[in-house]
C-alpha positions as a Markdown table, in Angstrom:
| # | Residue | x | y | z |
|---|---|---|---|---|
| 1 | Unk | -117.4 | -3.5 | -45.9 |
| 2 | Unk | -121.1 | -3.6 | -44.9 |
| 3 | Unk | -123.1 | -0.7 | -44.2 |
| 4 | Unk | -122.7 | -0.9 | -40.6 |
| 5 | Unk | -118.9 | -1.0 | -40.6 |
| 6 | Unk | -119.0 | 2.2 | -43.3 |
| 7 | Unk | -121.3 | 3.9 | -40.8 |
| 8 | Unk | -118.7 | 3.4 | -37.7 |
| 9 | Unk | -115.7 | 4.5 | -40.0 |
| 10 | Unk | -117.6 | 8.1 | -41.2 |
| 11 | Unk | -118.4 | 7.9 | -37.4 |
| 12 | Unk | -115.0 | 8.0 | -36.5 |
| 13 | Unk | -113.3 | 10.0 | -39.1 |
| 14 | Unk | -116.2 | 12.5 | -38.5 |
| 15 | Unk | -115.0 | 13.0 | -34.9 |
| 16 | Unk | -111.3 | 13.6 | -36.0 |
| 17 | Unk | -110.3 | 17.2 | -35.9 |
| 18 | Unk | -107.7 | 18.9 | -37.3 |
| 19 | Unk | -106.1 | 23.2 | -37.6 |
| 20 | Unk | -105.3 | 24.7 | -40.4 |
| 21 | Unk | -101.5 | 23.3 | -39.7 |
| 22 | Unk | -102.6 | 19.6 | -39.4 |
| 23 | Unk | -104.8 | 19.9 | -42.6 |
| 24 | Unk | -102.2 | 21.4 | -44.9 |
| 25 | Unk | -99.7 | 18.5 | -44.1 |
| 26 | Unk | -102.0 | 15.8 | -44.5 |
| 27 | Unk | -103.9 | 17.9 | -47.3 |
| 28 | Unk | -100.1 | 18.1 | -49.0 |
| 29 | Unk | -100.7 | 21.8 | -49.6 |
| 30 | Unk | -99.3 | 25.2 | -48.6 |
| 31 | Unk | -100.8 | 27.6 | -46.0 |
| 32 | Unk | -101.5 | 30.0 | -48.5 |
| 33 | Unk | -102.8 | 27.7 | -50.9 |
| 34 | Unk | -105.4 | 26.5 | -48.6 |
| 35 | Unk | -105.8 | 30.0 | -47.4 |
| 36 | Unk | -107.0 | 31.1 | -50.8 |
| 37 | Unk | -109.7 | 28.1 | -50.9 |
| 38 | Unk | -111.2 | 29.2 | -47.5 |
| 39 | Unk | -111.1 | 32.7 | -48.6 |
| 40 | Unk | -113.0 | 31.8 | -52.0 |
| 41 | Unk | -115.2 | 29.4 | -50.1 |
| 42 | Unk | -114.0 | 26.5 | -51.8 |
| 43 | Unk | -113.4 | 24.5 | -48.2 |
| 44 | Unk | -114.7 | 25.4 | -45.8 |
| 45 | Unk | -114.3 | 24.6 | -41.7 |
| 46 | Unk | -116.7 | 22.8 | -39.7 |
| 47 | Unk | -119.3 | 24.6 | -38.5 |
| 48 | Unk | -120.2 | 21.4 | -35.5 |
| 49 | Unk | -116.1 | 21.4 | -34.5 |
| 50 | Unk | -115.9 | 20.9 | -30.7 |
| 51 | Unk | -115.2 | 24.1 | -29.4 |
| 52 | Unk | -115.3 | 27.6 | -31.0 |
| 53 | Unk | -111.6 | 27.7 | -32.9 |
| 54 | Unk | -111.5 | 26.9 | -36.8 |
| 55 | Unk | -111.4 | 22.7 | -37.2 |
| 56 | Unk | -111.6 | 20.9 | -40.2 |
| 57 | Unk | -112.5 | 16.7 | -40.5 |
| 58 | Unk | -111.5 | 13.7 | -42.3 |
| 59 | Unk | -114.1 | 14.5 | -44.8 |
| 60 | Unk | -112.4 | 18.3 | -45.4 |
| 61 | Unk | -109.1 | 16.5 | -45.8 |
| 62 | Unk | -110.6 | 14.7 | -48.3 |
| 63 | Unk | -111.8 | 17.6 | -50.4 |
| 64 | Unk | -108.7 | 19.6 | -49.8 |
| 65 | Unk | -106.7 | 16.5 | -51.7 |
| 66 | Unk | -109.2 | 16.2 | -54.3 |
| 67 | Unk | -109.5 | 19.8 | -55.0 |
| 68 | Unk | -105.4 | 20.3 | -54.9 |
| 69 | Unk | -104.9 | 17.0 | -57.4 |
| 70 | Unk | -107.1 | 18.2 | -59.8 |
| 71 | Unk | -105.8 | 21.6 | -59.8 |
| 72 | Unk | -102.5 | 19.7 | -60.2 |
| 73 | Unk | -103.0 | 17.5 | -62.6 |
| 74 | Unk | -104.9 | 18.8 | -64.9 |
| 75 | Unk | -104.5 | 22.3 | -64.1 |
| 76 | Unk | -108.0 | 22.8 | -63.6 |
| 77 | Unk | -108.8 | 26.6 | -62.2 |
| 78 | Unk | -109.4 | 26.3 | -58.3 |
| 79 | Unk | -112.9 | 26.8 | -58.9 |
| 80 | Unk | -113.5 | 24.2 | -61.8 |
| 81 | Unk | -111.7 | 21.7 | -59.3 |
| 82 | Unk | -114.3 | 22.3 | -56.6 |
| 83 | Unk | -117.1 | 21.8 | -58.7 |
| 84 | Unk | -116.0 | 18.6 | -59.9 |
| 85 | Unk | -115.3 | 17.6 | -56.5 |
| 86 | Unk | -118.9 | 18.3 | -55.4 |
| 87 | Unk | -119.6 | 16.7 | -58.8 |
| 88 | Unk | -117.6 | 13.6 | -57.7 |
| 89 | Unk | -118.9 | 13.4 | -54.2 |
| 90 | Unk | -122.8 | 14.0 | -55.5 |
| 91 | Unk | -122.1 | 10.7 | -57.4 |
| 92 | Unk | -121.0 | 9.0 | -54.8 |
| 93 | Unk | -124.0 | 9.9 | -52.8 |
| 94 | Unk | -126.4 | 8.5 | -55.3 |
| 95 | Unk | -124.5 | 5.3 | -55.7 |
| 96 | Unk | -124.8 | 4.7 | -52.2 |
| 97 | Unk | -128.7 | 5.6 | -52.6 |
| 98 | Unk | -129.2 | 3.4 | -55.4 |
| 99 | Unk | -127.0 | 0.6 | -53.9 |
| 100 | Unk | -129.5 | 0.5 | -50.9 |
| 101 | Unk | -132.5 | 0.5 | -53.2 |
| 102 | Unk | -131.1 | -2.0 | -54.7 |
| 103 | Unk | -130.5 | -4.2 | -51.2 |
């Protein structure tokens, strides 16, 4: 995929908005679990959602399965999970930094 085609698909997934409901069936979590994580600060909603109620995006989806796998699998704490999430998605960042540098 070139950069311009990544760019229209974060574009995209950006602009998809999903409640609380849509996000735990997707997310493959439980209400309360995910009402824990928003309660700790661990996700968090979209601050840019179109109107004023509580939306979450693709990119919180994302998180939400990362955080709940890793809690999962290795029975990571809920905190421990996010951080390596925010670990994991740091790394990503720089690849994509360094991949341009690179270009």
């Amino acid at each position: 995929m070139n950069p311009t085609e990544e760019a229209l698909v974060e574009a995209t997934l950006e602009e998809l908005w999903l409640d609380l409901d849509d996000l735990c069936r997707l997310g493959l979590v439980e209400a309360c679990w995910l009402e824990e994580r928003l309660a700790d600060g661990l996700v968090l909603a979209c601050t840019d959602a179109p109107d004023a109620t509580r939306c979450y995006n693709a990119i919180t989806l994302a998180r939400v399965r990362r955080i709940a796998c890793l809690e999962r699998d290795f029975e990571a704490a809920p905190e421990l999970a996010a951080l390596v999430a925010d670990l994991e998605d740091e790394i990503q960042r720089l690849r994509k930094r360094l991949d341009c540098l690179e270009d």
